[in-house]
C-alpha positions as CSV (number, residue, x, y, z in Angstrom):
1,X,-107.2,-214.5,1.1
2,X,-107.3,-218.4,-0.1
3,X,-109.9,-220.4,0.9
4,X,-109.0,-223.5,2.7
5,X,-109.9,-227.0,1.3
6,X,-111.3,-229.7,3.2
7,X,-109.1,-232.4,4.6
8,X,-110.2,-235.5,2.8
9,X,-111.0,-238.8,4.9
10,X,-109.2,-241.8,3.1
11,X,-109.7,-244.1,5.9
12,X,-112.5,-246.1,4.0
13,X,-110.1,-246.4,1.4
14,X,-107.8,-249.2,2.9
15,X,-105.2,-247.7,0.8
16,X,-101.5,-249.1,2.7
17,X,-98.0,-249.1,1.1
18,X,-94.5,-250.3,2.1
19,X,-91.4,-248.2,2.7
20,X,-88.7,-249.9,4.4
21,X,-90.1,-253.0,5.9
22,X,-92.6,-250.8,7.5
23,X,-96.7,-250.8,6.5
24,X,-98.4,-247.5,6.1
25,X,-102.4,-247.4,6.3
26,X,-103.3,-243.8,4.8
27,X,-105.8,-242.1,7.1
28,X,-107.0,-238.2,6.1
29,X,-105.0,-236.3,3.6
30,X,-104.9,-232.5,4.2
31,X,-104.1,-230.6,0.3
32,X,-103.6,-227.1,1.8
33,X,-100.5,-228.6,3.7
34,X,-99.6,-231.5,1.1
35,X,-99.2,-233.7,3.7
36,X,-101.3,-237.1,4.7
37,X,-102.1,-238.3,8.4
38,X,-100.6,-241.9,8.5
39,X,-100.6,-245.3,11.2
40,X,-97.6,-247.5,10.7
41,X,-97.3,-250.8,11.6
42,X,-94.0,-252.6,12.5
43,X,-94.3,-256.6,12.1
44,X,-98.0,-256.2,12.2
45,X,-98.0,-254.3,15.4
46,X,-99.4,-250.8,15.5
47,X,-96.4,-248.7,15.6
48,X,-98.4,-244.8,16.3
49,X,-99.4,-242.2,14.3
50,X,-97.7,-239.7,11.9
51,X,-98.0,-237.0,9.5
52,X,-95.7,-237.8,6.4
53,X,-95.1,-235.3,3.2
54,X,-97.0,-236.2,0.3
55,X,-94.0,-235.9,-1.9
56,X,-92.6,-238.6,0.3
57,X,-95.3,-241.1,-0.9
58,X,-94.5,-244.0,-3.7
59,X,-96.2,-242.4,-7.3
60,X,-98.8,-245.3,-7.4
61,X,-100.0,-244.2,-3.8
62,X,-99.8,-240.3,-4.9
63,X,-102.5,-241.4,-8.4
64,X,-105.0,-242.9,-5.1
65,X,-105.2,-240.1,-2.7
66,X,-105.2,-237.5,-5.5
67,X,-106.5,-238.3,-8.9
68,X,-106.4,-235.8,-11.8
């Protein structure tokens, strides 16, 4: 059985991207399900929580959360 890697806190990071007119601040990213814990922002307003795809991510974002 594969052992299970740790989901990496990016919250210290500040690391925030754009897709369509809405502001993503990156929070934890978990690389046994590809996926990143996100909090949008709508206009500047906190908008919730959500767990986005990492292949959904722009390529300059991707290089951030994991570097090779």
């Amino acid at each position: 059985m594969a052992k299970k890697k740790a989901i990496v806190d990016l919250s210290s990071k500040n690391i925030e991207f754009y897709l369509e007119r809405t502001l993503y601040k990156v929070l934890n990213y978990n690389p046994n399900s590809m996926s990143l814990d996100v909090k949008l922002f709508e206009d500047g307003v906190p908008a919730g929580q959500r767990n986005i795809s990492f292949a959904h991510i722009p390529k300059e974002i991707k290089k951030l959360v994991k570097p090779n």
